[in-house]
N, C-alpha and C positions, 0 to 999 in steps of 0.2 A: 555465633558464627555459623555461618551456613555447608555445610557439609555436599557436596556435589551429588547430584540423585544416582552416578554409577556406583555410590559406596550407600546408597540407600537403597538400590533394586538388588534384587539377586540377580547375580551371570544369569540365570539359566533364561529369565524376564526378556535383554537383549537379546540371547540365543535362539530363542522359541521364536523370537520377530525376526531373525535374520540379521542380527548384527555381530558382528564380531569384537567382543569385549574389550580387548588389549589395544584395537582401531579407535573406538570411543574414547578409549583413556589418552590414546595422542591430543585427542583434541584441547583435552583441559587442558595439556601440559604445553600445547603449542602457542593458546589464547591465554596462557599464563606469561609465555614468553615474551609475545606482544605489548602485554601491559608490562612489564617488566622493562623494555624498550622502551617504553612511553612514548608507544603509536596511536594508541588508547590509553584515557582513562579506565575503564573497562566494558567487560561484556557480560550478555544472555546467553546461551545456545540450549534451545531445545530441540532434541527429536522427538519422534512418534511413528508411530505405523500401526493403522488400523485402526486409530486412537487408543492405542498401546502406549504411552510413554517409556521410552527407553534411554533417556537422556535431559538432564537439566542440568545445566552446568554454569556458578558466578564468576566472573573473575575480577579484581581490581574495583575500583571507588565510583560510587556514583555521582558522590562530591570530594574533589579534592582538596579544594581547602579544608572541609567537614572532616578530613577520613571517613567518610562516610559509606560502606562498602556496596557493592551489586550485592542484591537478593532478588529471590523468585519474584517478590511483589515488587521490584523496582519498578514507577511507571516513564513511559519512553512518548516526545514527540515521535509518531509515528511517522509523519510527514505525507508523500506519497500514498503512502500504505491505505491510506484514508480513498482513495479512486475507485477502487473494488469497491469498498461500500457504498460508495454512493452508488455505482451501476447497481448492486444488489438492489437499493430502495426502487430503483428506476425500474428495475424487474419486477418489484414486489407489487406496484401500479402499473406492469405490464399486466401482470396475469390478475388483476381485479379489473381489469375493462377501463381504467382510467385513462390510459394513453398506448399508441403503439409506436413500436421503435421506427417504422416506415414516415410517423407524422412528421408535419413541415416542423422545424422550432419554431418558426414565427406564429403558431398557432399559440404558442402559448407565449414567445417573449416577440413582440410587435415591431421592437426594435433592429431586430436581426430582418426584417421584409427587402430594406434597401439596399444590404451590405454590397458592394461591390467589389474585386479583386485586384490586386496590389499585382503591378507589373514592373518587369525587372527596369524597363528605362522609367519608370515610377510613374508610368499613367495608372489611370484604375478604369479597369473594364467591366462590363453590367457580370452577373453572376448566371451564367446559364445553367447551374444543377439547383435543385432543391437542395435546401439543407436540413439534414433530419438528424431525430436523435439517435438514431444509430452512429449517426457521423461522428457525434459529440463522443458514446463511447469507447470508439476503435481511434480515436484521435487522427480523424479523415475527416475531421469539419473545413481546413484552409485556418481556423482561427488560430491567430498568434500564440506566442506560450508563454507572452509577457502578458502584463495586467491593463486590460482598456485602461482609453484618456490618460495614459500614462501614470495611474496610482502609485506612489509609492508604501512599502508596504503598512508602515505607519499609519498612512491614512486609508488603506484597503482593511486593515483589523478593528476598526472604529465602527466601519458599517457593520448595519445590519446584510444577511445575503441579498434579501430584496434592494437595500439601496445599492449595493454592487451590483446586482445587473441591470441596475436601471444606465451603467456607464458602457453596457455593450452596445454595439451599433457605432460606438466612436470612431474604432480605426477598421479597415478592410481589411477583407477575408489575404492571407498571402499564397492560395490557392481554390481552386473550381474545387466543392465539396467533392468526396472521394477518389480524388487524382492522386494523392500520398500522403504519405503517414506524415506527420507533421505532432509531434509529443505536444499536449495542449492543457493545463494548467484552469485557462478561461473556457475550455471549451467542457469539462466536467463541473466546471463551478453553474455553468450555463444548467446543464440537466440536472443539479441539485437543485436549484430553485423551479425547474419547473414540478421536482417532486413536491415542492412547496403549494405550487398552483391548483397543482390537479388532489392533493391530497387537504387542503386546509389548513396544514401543519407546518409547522416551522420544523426545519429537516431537523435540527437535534431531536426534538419530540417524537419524529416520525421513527427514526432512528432507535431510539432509546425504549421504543412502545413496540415495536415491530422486530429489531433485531438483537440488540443488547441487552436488554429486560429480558427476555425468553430464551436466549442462549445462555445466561447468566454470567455473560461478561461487564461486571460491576464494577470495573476496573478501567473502562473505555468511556470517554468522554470529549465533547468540544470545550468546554471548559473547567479548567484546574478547581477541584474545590481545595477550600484553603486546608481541613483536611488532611488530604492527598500530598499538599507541596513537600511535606519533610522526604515523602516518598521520589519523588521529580529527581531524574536523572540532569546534571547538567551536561552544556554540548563544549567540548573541546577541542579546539583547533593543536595538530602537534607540528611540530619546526624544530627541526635540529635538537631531538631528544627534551625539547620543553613542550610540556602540555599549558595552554593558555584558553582563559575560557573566552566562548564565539560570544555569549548573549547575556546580557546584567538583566534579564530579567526571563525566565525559561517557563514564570507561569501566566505570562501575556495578560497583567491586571487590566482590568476594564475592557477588554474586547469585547465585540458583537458579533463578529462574522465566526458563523458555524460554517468553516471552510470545506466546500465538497472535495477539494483537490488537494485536501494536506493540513486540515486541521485537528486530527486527532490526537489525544494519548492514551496510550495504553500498556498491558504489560503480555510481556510475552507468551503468557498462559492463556488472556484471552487473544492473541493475534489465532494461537493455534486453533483457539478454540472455534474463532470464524470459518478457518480454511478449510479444517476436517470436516466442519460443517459443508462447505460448499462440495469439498472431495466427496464426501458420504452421498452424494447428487441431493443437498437440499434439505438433508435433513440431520437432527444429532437427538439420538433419545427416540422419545416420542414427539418429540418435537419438528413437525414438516415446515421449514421457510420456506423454502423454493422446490418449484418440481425438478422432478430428473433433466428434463425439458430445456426446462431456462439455463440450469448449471450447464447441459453442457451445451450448449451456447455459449453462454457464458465463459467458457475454460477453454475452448477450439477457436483457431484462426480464423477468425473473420475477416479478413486483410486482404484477401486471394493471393495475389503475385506482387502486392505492392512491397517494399522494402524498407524497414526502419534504418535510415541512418546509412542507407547503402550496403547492406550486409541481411544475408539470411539467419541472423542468432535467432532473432524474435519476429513472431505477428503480435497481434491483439485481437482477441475475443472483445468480448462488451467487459468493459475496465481492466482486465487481467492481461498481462502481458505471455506470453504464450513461446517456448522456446521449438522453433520450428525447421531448425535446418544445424549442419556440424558446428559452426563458426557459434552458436548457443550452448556447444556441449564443452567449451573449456575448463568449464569446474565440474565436469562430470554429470551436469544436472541431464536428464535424459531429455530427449525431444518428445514434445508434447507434456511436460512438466507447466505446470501455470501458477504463477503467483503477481509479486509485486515488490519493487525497492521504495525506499522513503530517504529522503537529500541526505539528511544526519544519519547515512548510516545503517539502517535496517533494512530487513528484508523477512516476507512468510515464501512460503512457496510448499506446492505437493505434486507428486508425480501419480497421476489414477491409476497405472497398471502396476505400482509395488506398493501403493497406499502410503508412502513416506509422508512424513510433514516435514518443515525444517523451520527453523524462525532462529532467526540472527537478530540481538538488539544491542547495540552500544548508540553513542552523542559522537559523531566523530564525523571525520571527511574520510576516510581511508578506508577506502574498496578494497585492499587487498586483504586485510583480517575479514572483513564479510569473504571473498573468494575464496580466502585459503579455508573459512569453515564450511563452506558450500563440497570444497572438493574432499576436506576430509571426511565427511556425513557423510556424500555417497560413498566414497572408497569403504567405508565402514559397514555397508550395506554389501551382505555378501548371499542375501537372498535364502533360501526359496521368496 
């Protein structure tokens, strides 16, 4: 049985980091309450600071039929979470001279040359901006955030990434490249296969050679090995105090698409493991992935005055969503904190001026157990 890491650190471990002990301990007791509800199956929650660990905490089943409980090595569709890494690879062929974030996309996908733009009485007019891969990562391309030609997903996990973007170019842009934020799914799947173009490699490989291999997140993958599956979280839909499972199959047998926009799993230890990474500006160890340079690029608003959603919570950096005005700071997260959510449920995220990490994982629909741990972690955080 797994034992909560605030009964296996000493007080003094949180105290030295700026947390306050007896704050920490509401949280198990409050994502103990949750699954008890049965709003969740269950949860992750890790802290950190500094890459300090000062919080791991399981609660409730990773399989309910199984009784099968959360541990630290539970692995989770990350979903989303997967967008940051792809920007990352996009960086990592930034700074080798492979590509720059100013090029057109049609330089490397041919398809995107004609796109033309989707007008509200539904003509299509020619595209007067370039469209570049910067677009793709601050999700200011115009492209949809449903899947070309109408794929369903069944048949979008069959391809390979290359034969998924050979279906872009099918429907039009629903905006002139960087007029507004527009959340895009096809438009980060688009800049994982050009990491495929310009590097040789087929993006798991690129991935696994360049980021996960070397950070030694051994635990993050596009595809389940069989392995792993006793470990696989399932995703649960809950309704009137019943938990029902979403998915009869959560380790996706036979796929090919190494999805840039939400195909990973992993476990909470390596989510952090990436973020610190990136927070550290680029580097964890001796180990340099990215410069100071790129990260923060990478972690600041790129967005200028455009608005996600009609509201100042968030911009976007290159793949990292960026919280940048009050209406962002309702769970306490501070302005200028950067991370990323995933559909089922998850969420990393770090604040660079307290060094905080935070990583939320459950299988779920319900924002408000991620929320309500977001607002306890910072409340818990009482500084230096």
């Amino acid at each position: 049985m797994f034992i909560p890491a605030l009964l296996l650190l000493s007080h003094g471990t949180a105290t030295v980091q700026g947390f306050d002990v007896q704050r920490l301990h509401l949280i198990g007791t409050r994502m103990r309450e949750f699954v008890d509800q049965k709003q969740v199956a269950g949860v992750v929650t890790l802290i950190q600071r500094k890459g300090h660990r000062v919080w791991l905490d399981c609660q409730g089943l990773a399989n309910v039929e199984e009784r099968r409980p959360m541990e630290p090595d539970t692995i989770f569709q990350v979903m989303s979470m997967t967008k940051p890494v792809t920007a990352i690879a996009v960086m990592l062929c930034v700074e080798r001279g492979l590509l720059r974030l100013d090029d057109k996309v049609e330089r490397y996908l041919p398809q995107f040359a004609n796109l033309k733009v989707a007008q509200a009485d539904g003509t299509l007019k020619p595209r007067t901006k370039a469209l570049t891969v910067r677009h793709l990562l601050t999700h200011t391309s115009g492209l949809s955030s449903t899947d070309p030609g109408g794929l369903s997903d069944d048949e979008k996990i069959k391809l390979t990434l290359a034969q998924y973007a050979d279906h872009f170019g099918s429907d039009p842009l629903q905006a002139q490249p960087g007029e507004r934020i527009a959340y895009s799914g096809p438009g980060i799947a688009a800049a994982g296969r050009i990491v495929e173009i310009v590097t040789g490699q087929k993006l798991e490989d690129f991935m696994q050679n360049e980021i996960f291999g070397p950070l030694g997140m051994k635990d993050t993958t596009f595809f389940a090995r069989e392995s792993a599956h006793p470990r696989i979280a399932s995703m649960y839909v809950a309704e009137k105090g019943i938990l029902s499972k979403f998915q009869p199959d959560p380790f996706r047998k036979g796929a090919k698409l190494a999805n840039p926009a939400g195909g990973l799993y992993s476990t909470a230890s390596d989510m952090a493991t990436l973020i610190q990474c990136i927070a550290n500006h680029g580097s964890l160890g001796k180990f340099r992935m990215l410069s100071p340079r790129s990260t923060e690029v990478m972690t600041t608003v790129q967005t200028g005055d455009l608005l996600s959603d009609g509201s100042d919570a968030q911009g976007y950096g290159l793949g990292f969503s960026v919280i940048r005005g009050a209406a962002g700071t309702q769970t306490l997260r501070p302005i200028g904190s950067f991370g990323h959510t995933g559909a089922f449920c998850t969420e990393y995220w770090a604040d660079p001026k307290s060094g905080v990490v935070c990583v939320f994982m459950s299988q779920s629909f319900s924002d408000e157990v991620r929320k309500t741990f977001n607002a306890m972690a910072n409340a818990a955080f009482v500084g230096p």
